[in-house]
mmCIF file of the N, C-alpha and C atoms, coordinates in Angstrom:
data_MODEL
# 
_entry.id   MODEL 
# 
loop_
_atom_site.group_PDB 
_atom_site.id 
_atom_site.type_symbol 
_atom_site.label_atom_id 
_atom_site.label_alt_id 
_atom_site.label_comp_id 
_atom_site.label_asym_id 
_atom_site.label_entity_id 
_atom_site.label_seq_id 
_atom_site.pdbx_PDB_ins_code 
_atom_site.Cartn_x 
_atom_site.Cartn_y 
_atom_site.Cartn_z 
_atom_site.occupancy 
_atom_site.B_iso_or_equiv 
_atom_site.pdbx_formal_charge 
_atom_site.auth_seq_id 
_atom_site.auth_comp_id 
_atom_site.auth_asym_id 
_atom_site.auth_atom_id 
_atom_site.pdbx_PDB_model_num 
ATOM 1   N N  . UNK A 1 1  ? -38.376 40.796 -11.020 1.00 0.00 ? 1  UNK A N  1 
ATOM 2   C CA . UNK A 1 1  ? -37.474 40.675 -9.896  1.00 0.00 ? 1  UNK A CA 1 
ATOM 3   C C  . UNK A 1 1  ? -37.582 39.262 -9.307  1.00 0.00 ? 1  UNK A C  1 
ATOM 4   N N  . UNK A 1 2  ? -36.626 38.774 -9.309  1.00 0.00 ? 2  UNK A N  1 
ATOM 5   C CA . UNK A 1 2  ? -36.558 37.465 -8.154  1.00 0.00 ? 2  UNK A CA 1 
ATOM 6   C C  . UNK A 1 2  ? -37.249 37.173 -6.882  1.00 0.00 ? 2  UNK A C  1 
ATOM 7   N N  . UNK A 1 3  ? -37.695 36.356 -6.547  1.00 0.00 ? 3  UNK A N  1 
ATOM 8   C CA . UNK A 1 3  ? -37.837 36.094 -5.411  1.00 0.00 ? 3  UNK A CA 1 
ATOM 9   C C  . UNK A 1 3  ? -36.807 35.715 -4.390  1.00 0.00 ? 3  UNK A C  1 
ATOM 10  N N  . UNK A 1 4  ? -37.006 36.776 -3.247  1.00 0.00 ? 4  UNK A N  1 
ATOM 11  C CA . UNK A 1 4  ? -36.816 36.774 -2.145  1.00 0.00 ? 4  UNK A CA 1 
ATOM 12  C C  . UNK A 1 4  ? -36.231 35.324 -1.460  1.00 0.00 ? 4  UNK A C  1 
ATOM 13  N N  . UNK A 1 5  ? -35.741 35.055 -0.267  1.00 0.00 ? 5  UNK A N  1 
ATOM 14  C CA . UNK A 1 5  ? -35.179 33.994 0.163   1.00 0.00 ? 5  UNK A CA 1 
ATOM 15  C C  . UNK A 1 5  ? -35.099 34.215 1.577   1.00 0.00 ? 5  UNK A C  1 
ATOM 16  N N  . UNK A 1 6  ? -35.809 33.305 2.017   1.00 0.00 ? 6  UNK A N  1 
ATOM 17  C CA . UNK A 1 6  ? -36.468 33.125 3.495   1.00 0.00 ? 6  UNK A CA 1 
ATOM 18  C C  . UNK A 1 6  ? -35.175 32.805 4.501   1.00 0.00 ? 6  UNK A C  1 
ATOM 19  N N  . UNK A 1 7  ? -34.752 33.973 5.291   1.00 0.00 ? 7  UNK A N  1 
ATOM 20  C CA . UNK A 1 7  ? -33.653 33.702 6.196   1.00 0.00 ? 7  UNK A CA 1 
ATOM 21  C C  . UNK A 1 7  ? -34.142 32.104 7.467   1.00 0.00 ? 7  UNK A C  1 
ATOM 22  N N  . UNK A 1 8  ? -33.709 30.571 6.921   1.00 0.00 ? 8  UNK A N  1 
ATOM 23  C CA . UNK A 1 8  ? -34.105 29.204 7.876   1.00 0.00 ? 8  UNK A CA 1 
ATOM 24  C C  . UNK A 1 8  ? -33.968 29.620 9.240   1.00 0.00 ? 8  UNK A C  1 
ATOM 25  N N  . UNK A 1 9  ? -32.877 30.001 9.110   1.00 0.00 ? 9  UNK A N  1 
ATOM 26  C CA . UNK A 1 9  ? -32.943 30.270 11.010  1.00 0.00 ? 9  UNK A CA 1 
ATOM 27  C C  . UNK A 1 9  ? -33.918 30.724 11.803  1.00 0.00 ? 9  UNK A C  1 
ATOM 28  N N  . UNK A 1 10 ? -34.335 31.970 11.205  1.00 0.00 ? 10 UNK A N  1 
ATOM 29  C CA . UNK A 1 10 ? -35.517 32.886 11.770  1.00 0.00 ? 10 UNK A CA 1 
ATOM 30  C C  . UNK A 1 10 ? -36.813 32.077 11.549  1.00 0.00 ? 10 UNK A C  1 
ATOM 31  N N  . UNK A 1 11 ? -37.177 31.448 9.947   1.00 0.00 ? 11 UNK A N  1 
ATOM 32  C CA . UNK A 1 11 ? -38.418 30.848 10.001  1.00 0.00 ? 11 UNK A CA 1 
ATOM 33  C C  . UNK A 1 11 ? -38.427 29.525 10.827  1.00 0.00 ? 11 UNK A C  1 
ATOM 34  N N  . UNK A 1 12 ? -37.131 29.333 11.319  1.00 0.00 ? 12 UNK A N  1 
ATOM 35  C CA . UNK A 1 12 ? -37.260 28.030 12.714  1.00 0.00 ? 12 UNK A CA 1 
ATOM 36  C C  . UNK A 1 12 ? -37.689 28.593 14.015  1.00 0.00 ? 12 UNK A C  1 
ATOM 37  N N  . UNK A 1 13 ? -37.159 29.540 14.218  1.00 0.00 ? 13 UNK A N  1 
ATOM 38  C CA . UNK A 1 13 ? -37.425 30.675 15.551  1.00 0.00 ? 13 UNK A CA 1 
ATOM 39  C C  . UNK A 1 13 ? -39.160 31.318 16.011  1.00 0.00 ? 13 UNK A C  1 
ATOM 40  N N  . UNK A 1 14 ? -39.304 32.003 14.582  1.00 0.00 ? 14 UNK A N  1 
ATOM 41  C CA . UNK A 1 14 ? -40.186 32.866 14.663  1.00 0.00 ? 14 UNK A CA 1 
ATOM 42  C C  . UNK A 1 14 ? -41.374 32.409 14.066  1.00 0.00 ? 14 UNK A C  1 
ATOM 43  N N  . UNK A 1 15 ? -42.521 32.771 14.234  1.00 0.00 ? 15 UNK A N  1 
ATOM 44  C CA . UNK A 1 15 ? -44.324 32.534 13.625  1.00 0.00 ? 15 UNK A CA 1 
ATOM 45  C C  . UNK A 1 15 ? -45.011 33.616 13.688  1.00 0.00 ? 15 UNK A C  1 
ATOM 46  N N  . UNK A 1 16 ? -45.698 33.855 12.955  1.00 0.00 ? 16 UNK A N  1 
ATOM 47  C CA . UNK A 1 16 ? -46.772 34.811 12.667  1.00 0.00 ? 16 UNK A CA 1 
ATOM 48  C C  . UNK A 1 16 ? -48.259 34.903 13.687  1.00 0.00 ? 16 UNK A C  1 
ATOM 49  N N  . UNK A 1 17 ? -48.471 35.373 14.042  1.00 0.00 ? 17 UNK A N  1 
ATOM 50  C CA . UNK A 1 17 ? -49.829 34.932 14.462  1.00 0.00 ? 17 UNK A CA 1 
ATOM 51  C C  . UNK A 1 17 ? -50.770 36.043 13.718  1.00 0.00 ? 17 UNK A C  1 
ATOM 52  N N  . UNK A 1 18 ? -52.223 35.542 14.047  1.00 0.00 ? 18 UNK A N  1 
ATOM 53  C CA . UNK A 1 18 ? -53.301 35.999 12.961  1.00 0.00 ? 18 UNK A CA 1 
ATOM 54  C C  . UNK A 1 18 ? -53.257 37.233 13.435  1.00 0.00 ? 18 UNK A C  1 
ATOM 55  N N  . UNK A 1 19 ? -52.521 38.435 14.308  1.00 0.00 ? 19 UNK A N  1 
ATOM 56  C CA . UNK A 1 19 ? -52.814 39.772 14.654  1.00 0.00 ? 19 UNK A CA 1 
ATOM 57  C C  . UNK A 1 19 ? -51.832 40.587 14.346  1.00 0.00 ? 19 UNK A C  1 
ATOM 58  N N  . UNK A 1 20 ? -50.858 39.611 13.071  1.00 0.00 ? 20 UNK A N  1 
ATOM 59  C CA . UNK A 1 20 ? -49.511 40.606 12.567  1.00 0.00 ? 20 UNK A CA 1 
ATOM 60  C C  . UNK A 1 20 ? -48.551 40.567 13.589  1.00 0.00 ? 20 UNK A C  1 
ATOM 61  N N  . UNK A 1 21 ? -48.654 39.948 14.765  1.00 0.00 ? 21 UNK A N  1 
ATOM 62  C CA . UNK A 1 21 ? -47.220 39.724 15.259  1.00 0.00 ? 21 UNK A CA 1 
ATOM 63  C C  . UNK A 1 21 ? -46.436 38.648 15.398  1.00 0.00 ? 21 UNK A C  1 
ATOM 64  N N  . UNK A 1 22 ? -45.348 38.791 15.746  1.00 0.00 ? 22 UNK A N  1 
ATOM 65  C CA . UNK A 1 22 ? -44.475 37.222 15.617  1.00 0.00 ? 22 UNK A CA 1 
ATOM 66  C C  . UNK A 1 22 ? -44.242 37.001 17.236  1.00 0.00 ? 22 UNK A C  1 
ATOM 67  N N  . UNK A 1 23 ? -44.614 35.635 17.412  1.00 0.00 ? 23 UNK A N  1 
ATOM 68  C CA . UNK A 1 23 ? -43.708 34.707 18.316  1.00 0.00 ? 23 UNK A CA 1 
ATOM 69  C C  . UNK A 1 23 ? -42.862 34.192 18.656  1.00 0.00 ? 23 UNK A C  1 
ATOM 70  N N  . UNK A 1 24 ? -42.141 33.574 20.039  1.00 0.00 ? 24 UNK A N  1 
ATOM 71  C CA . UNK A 1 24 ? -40.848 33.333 20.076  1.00 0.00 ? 24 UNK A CA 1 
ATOM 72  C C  . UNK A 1 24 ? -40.822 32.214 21.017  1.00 0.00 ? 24 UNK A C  1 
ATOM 73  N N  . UNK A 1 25 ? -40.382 31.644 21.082  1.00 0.00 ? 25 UNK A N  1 
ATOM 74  C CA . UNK A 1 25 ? -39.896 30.848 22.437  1.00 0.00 ? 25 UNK A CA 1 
ATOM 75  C C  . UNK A 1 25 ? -39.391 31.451 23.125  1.00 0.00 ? 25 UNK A C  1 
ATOM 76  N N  . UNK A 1 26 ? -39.085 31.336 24.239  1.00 0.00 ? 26 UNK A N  1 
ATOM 77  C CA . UNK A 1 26 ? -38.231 31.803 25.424  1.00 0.00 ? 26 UNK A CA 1 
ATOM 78  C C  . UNK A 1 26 ? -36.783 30.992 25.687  1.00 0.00 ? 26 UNK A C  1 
ATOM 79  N N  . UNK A 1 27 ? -35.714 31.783 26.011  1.00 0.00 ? 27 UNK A N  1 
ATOM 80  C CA . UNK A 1 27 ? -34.669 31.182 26.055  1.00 0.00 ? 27 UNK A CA 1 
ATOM 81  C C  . UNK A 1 27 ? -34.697 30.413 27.589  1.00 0.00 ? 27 UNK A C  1 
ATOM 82  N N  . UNK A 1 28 ? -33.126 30.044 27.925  1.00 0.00 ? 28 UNK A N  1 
ATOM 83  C CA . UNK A 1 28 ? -32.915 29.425 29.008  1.00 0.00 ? 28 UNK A CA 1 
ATOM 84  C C  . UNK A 1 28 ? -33.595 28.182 29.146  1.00 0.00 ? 28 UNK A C  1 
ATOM 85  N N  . UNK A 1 29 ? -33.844 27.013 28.484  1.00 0.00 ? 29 UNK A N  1 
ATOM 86  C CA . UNK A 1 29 ? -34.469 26.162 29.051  1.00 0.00 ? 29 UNK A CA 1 
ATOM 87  C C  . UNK A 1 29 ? -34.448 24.899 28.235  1.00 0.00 ? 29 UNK A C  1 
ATOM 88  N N  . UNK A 1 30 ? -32.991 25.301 27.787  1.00 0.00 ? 30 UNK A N  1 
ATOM 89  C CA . UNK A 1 30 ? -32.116 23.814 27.053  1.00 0.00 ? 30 UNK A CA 1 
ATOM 90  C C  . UNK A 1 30 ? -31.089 23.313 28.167  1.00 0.00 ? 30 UNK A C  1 
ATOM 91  N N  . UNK A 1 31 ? -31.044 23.469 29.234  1.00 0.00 ? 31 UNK A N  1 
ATOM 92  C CA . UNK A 1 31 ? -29.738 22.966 30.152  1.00 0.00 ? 31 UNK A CA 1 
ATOM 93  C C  . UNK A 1 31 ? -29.532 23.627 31.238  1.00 0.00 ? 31 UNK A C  1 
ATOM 94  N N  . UNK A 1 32 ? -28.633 23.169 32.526  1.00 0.00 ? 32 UNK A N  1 
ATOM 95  C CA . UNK A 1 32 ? -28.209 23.292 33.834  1.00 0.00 ? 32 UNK A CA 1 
ATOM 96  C C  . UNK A 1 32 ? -29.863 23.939 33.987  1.00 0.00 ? 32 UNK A C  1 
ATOM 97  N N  . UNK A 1 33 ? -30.941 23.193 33.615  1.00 0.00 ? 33 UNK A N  1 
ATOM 98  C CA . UNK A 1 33 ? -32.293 22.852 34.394  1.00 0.00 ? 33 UNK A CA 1 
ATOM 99  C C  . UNK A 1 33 ? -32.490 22.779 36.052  1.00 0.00 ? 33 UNK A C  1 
ATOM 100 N N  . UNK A 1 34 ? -31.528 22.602 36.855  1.00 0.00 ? 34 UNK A N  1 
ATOM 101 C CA . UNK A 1 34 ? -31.263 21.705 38.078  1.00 0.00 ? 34 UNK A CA 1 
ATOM 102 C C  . UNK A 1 34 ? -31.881 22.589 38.694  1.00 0.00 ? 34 UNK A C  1 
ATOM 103 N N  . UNK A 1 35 ? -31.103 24.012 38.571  1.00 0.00 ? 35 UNK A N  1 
ATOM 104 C CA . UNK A 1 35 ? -30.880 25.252 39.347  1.00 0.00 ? 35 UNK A CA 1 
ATOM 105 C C  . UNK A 1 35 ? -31.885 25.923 39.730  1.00 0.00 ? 35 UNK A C  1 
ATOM 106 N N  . UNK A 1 36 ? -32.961 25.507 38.149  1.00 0.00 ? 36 UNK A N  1 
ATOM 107 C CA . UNK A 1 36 ? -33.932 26.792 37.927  1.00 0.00 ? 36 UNK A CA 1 
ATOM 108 C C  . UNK A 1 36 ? -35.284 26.188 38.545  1.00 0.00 ? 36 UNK A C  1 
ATOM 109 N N  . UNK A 1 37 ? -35.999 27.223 39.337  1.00 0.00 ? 37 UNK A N  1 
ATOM 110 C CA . UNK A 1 37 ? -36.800 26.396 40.219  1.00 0.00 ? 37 UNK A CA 1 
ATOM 111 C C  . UNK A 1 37 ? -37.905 26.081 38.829  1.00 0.00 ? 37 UNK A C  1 
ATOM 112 N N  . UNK A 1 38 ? -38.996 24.955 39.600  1.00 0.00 ? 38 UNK A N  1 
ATOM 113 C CA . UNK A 1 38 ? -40.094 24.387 38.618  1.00 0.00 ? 38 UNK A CA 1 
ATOM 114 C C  . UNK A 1 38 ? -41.361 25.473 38.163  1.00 0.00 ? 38 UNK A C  1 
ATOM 115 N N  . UNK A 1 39 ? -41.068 26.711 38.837  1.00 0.00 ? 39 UNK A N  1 
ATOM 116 C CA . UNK A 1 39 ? -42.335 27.438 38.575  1.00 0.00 ? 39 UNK A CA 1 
ATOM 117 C C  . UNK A 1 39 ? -41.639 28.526 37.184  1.00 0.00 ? 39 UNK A C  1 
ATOM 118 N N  . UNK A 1 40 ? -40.307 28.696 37.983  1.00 0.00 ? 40 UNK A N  1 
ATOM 119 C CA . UNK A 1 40 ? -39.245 29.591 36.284  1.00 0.00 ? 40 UNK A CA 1 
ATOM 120 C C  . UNK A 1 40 ? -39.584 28.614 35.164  1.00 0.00 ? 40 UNK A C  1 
ATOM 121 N N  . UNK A 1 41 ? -38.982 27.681 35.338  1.00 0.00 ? 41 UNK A N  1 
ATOM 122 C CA . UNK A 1 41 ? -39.496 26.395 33.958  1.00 0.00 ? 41 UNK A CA 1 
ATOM 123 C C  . UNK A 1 41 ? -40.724 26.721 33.521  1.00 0.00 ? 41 UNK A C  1 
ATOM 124 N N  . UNK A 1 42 ? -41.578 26.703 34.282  1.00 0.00 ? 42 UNK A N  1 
ATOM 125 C CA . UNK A 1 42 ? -42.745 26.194 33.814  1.00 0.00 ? 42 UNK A CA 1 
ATOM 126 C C  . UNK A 1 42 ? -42.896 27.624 33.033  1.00 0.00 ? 42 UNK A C  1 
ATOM 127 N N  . UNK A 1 43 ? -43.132 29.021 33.467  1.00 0.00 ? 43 UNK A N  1 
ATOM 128 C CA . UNK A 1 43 ? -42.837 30.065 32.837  1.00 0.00 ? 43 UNK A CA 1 
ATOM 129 C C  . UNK A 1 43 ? -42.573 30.370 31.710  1.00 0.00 ? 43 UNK A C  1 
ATOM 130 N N  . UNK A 1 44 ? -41.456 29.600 31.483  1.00 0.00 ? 44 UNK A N  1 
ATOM 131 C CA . UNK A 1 44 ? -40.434 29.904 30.425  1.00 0.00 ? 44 UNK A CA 1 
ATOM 132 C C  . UNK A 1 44 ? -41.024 28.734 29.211  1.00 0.00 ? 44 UNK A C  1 
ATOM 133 N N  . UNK A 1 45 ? -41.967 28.271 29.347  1.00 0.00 ? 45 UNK A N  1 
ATOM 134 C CA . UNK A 1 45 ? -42.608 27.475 28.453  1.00 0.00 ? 45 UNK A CA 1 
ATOM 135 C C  . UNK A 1 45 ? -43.678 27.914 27.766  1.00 0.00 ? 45 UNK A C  1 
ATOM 136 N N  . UNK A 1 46 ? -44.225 29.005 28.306  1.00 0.00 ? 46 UNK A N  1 
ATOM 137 C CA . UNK A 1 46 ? -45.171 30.033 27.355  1.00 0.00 ? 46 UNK A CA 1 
ATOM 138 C C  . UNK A 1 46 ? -44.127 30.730 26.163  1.00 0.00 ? 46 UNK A C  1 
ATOM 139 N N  . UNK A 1 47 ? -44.975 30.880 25.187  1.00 0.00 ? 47 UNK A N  1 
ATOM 140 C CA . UNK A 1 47 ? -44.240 31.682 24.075  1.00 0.00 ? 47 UNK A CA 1 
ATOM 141 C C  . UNK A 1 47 ? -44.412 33.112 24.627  1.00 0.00 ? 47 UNK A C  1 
ATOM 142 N N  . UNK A 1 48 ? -43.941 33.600 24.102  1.00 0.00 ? 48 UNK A N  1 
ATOM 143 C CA . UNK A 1 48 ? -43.465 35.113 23.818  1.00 0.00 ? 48 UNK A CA 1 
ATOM 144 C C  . UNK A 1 48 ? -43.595 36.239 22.827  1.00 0.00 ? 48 UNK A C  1 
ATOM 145 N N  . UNK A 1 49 ? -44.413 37.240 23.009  1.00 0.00 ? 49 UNK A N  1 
ATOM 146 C CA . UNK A 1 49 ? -44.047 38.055 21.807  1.00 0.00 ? 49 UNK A CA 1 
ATOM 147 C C  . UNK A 1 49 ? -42.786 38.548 21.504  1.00 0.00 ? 49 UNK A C  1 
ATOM 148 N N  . UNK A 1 50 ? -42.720 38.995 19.951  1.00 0.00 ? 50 UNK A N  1 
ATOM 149 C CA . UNK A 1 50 ? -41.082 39.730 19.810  1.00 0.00 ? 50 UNK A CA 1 
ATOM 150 C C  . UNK A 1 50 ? -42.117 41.383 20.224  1.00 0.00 ? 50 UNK A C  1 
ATOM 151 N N  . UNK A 1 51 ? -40.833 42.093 20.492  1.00 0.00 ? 51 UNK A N  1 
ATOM 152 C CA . UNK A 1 51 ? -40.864 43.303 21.101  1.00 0.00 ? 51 UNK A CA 1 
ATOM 153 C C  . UNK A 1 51 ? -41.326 44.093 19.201  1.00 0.00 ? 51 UNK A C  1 
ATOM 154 N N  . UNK A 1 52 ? -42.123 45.083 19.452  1.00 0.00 ? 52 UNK A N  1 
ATOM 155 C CA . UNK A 1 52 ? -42.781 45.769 18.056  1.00 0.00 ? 52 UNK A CA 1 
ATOM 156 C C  . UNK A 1 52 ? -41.308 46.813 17.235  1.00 0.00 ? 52 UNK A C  1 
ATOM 157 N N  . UNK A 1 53 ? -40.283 46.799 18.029  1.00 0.00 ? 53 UNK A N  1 
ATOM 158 C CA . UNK A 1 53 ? -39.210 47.623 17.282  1.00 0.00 ? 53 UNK A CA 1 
ATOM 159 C C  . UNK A 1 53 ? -38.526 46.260 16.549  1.00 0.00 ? 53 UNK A C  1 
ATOM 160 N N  . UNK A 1 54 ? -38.445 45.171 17.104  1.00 0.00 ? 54 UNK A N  1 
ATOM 161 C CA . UNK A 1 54 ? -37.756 44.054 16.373  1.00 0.00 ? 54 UNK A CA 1 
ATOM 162 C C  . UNK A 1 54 ? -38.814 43.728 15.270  1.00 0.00 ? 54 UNK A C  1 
ATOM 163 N N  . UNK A 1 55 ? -39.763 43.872 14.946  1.00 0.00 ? 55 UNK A N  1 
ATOM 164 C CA . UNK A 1 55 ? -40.673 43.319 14.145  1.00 0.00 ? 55 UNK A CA 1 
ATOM 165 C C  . UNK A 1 55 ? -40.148 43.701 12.658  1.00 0.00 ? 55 UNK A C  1 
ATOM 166 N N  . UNK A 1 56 ? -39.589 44.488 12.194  1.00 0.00 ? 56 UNK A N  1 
ATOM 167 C CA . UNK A 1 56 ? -39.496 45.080 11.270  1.00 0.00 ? 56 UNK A CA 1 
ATOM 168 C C  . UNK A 1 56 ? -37.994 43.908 10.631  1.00 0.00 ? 56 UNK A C  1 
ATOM 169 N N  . UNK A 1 57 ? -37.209 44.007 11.515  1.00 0.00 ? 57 UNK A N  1 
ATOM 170 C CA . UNK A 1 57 ? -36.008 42.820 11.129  1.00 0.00 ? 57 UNK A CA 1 
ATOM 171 C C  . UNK A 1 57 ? -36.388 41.291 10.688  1.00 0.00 ? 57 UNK A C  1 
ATOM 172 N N  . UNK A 1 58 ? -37.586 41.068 11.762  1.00 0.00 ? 58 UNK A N  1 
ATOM 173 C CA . UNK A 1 58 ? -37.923 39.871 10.962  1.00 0.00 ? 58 UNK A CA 1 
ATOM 174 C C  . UNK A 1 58 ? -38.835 39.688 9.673   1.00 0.00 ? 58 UNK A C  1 
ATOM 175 N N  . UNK A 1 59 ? -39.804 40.592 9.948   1.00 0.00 ? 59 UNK A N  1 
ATOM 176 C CA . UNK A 1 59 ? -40.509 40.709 8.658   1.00 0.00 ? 59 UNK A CA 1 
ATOM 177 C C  . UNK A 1 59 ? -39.135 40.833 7.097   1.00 0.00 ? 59 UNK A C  1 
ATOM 178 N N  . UNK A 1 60 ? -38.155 41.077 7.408   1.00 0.00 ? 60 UNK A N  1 
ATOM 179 C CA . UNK A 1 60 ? -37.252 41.311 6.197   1.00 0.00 ? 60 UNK A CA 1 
ATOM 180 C C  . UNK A 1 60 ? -36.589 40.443 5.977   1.00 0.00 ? 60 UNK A C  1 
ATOM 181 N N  . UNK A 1 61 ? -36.636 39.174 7.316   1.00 0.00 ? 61 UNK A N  1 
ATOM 182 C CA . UNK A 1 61 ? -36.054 38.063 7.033   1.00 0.00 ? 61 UNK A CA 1 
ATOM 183 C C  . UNK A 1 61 ? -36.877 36.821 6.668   1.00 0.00 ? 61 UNK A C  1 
ATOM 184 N N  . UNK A 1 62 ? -38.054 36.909 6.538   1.00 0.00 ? 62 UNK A N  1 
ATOM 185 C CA . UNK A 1 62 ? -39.666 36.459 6.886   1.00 0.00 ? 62 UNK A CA 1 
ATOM 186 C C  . UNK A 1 62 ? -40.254 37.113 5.323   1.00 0.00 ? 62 UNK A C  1 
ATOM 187 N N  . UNK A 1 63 ? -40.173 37.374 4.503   1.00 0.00 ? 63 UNK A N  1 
ATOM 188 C CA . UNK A 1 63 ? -40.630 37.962 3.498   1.00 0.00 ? 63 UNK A CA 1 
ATOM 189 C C  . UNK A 1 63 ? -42.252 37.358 2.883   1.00 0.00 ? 63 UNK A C  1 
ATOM 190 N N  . UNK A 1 64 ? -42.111 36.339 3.098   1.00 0.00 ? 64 UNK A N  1 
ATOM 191 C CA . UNK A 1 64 ? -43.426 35.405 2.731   1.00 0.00 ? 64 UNK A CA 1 
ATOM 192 C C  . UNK A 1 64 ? -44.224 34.564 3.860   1.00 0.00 ? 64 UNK A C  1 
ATOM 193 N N  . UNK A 1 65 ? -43.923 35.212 4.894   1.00 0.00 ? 65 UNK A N  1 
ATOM 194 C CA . UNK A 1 65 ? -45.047 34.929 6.059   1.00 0.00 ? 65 UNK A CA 1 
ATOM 195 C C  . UNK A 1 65 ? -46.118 35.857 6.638   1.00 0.00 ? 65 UNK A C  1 
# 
């Protein structure tokens, strides 16, 4: 059987970490910055886990991570 083919988008998005789950960035915090106070920013600069029901979509797009 062929190998599989790594959906780019997602392996730009998403990472593995060493406990089997994936990471994310957080949205909101490419633009109209002005609004959002400095402590939301700062917030929104921690990564993120993906939620454990989404895990399964990326792992299928993620095949070799």
């Amino acid at each position: 059987m062929p190998k599989m083919k790594t959906n780019r988008g997602a392996a730009k998005r998403f990472s593995k970490t060493s406990s089997g789950r994936f990471k994310r960035a957080q949205s909101h915090r490419r633009h109209i910055l002005t609004k959002k106070s400095t402590k939301r920013k700062r917030h929104l600069r921690s990564p993120e886990a993906v939620h454990e029901s989404d895990k399964r979509a990326i792992q299928r797009m993620l095949p070799y991570v």
